[in-house]
Structure formats: C-alpha cells, structure tokens
VMD Tcl script that draws the C-alpha trace (Angstrom):
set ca {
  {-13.41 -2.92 26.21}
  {-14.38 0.34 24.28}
  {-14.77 0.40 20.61}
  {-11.21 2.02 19.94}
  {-9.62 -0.66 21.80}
  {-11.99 -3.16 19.48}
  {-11.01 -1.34 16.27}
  {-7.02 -1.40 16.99}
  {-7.59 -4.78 17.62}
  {-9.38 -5.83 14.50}
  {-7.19 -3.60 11.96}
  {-4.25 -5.99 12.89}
  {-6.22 -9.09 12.09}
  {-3.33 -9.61 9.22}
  {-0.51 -10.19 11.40}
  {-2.19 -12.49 13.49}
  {-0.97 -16.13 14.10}
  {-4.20 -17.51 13.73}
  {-5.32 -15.92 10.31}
  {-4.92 -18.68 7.48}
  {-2.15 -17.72 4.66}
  {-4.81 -17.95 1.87}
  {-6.52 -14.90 3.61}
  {-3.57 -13.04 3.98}
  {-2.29 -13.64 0.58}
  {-6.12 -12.53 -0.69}
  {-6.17 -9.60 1.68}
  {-2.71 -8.08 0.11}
  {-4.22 -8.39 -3.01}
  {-7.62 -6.89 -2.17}
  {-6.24 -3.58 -0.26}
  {-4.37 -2.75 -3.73}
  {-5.98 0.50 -4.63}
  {-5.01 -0.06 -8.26}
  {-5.54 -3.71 -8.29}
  {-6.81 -4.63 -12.03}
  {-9.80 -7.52 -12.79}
  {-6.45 -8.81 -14.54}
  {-4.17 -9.14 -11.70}
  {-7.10 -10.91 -9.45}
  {-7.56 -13.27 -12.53}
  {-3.90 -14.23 -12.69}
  {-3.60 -14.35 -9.25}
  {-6.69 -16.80 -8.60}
  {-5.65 -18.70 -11.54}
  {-2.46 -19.54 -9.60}
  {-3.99 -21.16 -6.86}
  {-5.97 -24.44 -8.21}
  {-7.60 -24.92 -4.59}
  {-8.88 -20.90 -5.09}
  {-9.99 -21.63 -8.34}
  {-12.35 -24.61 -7.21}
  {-13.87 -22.33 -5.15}
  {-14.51 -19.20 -7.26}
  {-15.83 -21.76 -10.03}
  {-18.25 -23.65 -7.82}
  {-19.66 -20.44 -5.93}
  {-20.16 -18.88 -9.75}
  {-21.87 -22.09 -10.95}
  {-23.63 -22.37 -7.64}
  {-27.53 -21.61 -6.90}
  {-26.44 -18.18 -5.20}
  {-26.10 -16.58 -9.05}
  {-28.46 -18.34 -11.13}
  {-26.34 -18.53 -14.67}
  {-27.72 -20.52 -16.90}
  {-24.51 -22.35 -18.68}
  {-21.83 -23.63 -16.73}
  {-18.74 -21.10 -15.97}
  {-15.28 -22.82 -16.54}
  {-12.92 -20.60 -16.77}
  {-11.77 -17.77 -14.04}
  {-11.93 -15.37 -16.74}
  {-14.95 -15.73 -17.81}
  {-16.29 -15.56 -14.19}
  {-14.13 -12.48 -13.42}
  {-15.67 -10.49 -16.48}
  {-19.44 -11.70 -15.74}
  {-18.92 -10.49 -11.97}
  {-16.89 -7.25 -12.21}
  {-14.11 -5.94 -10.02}
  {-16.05 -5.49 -7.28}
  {-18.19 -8.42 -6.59}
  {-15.05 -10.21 -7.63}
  {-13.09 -9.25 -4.53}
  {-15.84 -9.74 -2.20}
  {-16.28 -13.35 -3.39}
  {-12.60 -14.26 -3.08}
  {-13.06 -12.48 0.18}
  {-16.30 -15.00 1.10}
  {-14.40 -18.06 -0.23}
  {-11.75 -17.40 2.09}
  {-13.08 -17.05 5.22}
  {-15.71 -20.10 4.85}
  {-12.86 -22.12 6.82}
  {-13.33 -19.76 9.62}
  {-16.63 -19.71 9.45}
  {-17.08 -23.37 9.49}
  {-14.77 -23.72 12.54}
  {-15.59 -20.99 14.55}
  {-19.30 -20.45 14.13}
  {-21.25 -23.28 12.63}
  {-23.73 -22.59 10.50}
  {-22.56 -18.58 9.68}
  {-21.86 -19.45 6.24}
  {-25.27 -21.12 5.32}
  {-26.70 -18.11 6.71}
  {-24.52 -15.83 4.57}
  {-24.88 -17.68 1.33}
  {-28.82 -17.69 2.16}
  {-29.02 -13.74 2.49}
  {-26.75 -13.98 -0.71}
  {-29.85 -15.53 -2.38}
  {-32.31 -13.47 -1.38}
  {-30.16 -10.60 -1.86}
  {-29.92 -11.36 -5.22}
  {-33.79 -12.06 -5.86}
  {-35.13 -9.13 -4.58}
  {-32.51 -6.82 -6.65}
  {-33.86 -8.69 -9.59}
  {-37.34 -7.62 -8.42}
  {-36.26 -3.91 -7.91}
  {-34.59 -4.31 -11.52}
  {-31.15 -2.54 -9.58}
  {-28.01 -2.74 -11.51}
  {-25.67 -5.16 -10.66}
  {-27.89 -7.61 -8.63}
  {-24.53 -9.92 -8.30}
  {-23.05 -7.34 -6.97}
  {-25.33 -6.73 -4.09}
  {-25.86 -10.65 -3.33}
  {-21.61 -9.83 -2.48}
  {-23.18 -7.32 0.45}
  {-25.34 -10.16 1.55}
  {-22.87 -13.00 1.37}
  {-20.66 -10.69 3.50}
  {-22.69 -8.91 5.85}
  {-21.91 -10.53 8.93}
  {-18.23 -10.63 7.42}
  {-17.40 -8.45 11.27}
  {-18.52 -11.19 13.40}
  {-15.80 -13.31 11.47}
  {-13.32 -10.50 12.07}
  {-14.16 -10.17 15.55}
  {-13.97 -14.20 16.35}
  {-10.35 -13.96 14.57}
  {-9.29 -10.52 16.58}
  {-11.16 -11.22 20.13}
  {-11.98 -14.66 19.78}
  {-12.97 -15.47 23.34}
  {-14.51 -12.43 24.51}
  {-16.91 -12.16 21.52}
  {-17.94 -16.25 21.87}
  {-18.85 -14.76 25.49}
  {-21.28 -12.56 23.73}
  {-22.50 -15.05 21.67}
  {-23.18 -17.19 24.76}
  {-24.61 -14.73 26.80}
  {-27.35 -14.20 23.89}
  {-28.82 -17.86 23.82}
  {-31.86 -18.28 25.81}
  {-32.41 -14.42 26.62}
  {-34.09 -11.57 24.45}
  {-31.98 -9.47 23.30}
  {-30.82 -9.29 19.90}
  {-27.14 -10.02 19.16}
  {-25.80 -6.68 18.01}
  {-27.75 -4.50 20.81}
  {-25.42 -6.56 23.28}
  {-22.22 -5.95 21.19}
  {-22.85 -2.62 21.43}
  {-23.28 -2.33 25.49}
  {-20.28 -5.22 25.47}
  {-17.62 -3.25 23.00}
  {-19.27 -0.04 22.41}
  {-19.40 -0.82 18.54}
  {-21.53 -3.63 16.45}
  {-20.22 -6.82 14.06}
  {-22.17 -4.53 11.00}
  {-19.96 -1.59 12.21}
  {-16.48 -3.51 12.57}
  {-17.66 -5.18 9.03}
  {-18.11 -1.83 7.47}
  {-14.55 -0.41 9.25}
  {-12.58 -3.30 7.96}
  {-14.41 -2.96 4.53}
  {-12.92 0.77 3.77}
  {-9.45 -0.32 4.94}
  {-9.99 -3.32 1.89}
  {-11.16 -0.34 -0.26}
  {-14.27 -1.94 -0.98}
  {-16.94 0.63 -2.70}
  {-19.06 2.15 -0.90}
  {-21.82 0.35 -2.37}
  {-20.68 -2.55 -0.81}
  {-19.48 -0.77 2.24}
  {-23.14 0.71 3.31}
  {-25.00 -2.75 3.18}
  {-22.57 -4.24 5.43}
  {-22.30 -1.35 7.75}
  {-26.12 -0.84 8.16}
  {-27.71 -3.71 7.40}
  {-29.69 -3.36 10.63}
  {-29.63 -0.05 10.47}
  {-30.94 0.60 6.69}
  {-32.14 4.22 7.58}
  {-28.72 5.38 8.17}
  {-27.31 4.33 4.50}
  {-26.49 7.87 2.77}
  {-25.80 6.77 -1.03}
  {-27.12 3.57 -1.65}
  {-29.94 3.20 0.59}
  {-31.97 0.91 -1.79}
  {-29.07 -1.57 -1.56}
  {-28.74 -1.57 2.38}
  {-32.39 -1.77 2.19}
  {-32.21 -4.93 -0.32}
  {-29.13 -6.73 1.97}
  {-31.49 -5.52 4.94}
  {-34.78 -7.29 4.31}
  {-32.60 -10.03 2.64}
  {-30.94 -10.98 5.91}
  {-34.40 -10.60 7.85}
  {-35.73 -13.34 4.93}
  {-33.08 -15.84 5.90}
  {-33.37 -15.33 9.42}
  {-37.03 -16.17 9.26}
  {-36.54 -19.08 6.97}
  {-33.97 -20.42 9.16}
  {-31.10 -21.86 7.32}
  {-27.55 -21.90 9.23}
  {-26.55 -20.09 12.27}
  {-25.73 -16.38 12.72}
  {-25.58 -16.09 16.25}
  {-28.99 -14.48 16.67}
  {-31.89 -16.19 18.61}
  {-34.74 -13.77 17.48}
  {-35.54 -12.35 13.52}
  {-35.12 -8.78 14.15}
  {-38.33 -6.90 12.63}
  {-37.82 -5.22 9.34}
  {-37.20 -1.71 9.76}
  {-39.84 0.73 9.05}
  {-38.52 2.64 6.51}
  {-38.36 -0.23 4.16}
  {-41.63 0.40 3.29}
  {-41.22 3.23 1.65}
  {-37.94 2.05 0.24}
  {-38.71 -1.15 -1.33}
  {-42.88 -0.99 -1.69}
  {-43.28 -4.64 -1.41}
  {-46.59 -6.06 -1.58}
  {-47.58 -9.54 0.46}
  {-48.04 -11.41 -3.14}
  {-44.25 -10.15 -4.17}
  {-42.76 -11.46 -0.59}
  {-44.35 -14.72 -0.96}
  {-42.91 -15.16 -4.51}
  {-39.39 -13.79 -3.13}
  {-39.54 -16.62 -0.40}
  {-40.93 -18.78 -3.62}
  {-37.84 -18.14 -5.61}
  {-35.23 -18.34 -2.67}
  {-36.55 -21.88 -1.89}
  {-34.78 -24.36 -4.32}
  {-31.53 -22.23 -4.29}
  {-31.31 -21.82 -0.89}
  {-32.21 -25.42 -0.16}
  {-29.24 -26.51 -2.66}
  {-26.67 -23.70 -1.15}
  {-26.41 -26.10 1.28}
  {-24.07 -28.51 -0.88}
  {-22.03 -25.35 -1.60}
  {-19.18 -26.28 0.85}
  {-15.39 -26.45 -0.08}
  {-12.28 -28.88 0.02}
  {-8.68 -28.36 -0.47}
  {-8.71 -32.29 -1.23}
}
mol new
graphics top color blue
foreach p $ca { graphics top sphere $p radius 0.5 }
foreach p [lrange $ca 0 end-1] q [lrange $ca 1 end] { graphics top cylinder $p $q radius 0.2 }
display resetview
C-alpha cells in the first residue's frame, strides 16, 4: 500500500461504519470554516455526556487552573477557538483510543502536560493551546486504526521486540507516517497551522516552517513522556531528541529536571482522567 492509497483511505474515515456518531457529529462541526466559539458552545452544551468531558479535561491536571470551571462557557472563552476544537476532538476519540490501543491516551494526555510546562518555561503565548498539539499528536495512529485497522495493528506488531522505531516502519510499510496522516487529516478539519505543524513534525521538528518553537515544544514533550513511561504509544524505544532542539529551546540540565519535577504530580493524576457516558 502506497501513501495515496493510505490518504484516500483515511479522508473517508467519516463515512465509515465503525466511526462512533459523537465523532461524526464533532467532526461536521469542526470542518466549518466559519464555525464561531458560540456555535461549539451551544453545540457542546447540548450534549450532557460531551459536556462531562470538556468540564473534567478543563478542571483536570493537564491545564493547571486554579478555581474550578463549571460552565462550558467559561471553559470555551479561557481556551479559545482553537484549542477548543482540538479538545472536543481529544474527548472524542478517547473511546477509540481505549479500545483499540491501550494506553494511547495516557500517553497523549502525558505529552499534553509536558507540553504545557515547557511552553510556560519558554513564556510562548497560548501554552493551552500547544498542550492541544501534544494531546493530539499521535491523533494519525487513531485515524489509521479506524481507516486500516488491521494492516496498521500488523505494524504495530511487527515493532515489539525489534529496533526500529514505529514511524520509520510506517514509512517503508505505507510510504507515509501516523505524524504525516495526523497533519493531512488536520488541514482537511481546518485546524491552524499552529496546531497543524506540531502534529505533522513532531519527530521531525526541523522541518516545521512557521512555528518551529511549538513543534519543538510538542517534540521534546512527547520524548519526556516516552522516557517517563506513562501509557502506551506503540513505540518500544524513546526516540533521541532531535538535534536542533538545542538551539531551539536552550534547555539547561537544572531546567529539564524541574520540567520532569513539575510534570510529576499532574501526570501521575492524568491517570484518573478517564470518561463515562454513565
């Protein structure tokens, strides 16, 4: 299979059997081009069971506010547009995630953390905003398990035990990587490109064009939870940090150790961050 015949595959993922209707109903939402912070408000406030969830992950460890968040407005305005669709995006697919890859969604929420942390560190704008690029950065290998569900658990299998790194054999397998299918799927939910570039290179940093300090931040941030080793993401091996990080992000051994010092409590309570239609 070739990475066109990948791509056509994955840009139907909405008309698939398999996809849950929460998803879909999200998704038609998302890929308005002139969807308002208002419409997404009234729209989540219409669904109790996706209210739950956009009021726990708010009030969750992953963002740190200090007083609790109880209304969906509030949380929409606090957020912003775009975070805001990538959370409902990461509240969706946590069923999928659960099911088809245990442990992906610890992993995602923990690169959300340390996402967030080192923004702070930076002092970059929106630091909830990029936590969004970590909590979705492996968003493609949920795509791909929903589009080519078999053939990519193949992958996944053939990975365990052996030495090479999970995306190297995506590429040789499909011609294209989970980061790359994330990034494709991205544009077609007109997600910014700030969001876009972190998911599409974020093992590839070097080849971010506008917001390299952000694909550098979701980078190192997914290398951090890797090496701390909460959830699953497929991978056997912490790929190393690439070497232009260093002169993109300047950390010294004192700052990582307080990063990892930070992430600890929040990342060892993300683990009660799971969700219930109940």
């Amino acid at each position: 299979m070739n990475a066109r015949e990948v791509i056509a595959r994955v840009e139907k993922i909405e008309s698939l059997p398999t996809i849950p209707p929460i998803l879909k109903k999200i998704l038609s939402v998302i890929e308005d081009p002139k969807v308002s912070l208002q419409k997404i408000t009234d729209f989540v406030s219409s669904d109790p069971s996706l209210t739950a969830r956009i009021l726990k992950m708010v009030n969750s460890p992953v963002y740190g506010f200090p007083g609790r968040i109880s209304s969906v407005s509030h949380a929409m305005v606090i957020l912003g547009l775009n975070a805001v669709k990538g959370l409902l995006l990461g509240v969706s697919v946590f069923e999928i995630m659960k099911k088809s890859m245990i442990g992906l969604w610890e992993h995602s929420l923990s690169t959300a953390i340390f996402a967030r942390i080192i923004a702070i560190k930076k002092e970059l704008q929106s630091p909830e905003e990029i936590s969004i690029g970590g909590l979705l950065h492996d968003i493609g290998k949920v795509i791909l398990i929903i589009a080519l569900k078999d053939e990519y658990l193949k992958i996944i299998d053939s990975v365990q035990g052996g030495e090479r790194l999970l995306y190297e054999v995506e590429r040789e397998n499909f011609g294209i990587t989970h980061a790359e299918v994330g990034g494709i799927i991205a544009k077609k939910w007109n997600f910014p490109l700030k969001l876009i570039e972190p998911m599409m290179y974020h093992h590839r940093p070097q080849m971010s064009e506008k917001f390299k300090m952000e694909t550098a931040v979701v980078h190192l941030a997914n290398t951090f939870a890797l090496s701390r080793g909460v959830g699953y993401s497929g991978e056997v091996y912490v790929p190393s940090v690439h070497p232009s990080l260093s002169e993109i992000l300047n950390f010294k051994e004192e700052e990582i150790i307080e990063i990892f010092r930070e992430a600890e409590e929040p990342v060892n309570a993300s683990g009660e961050i799971f969700f219930s239609d109940e």
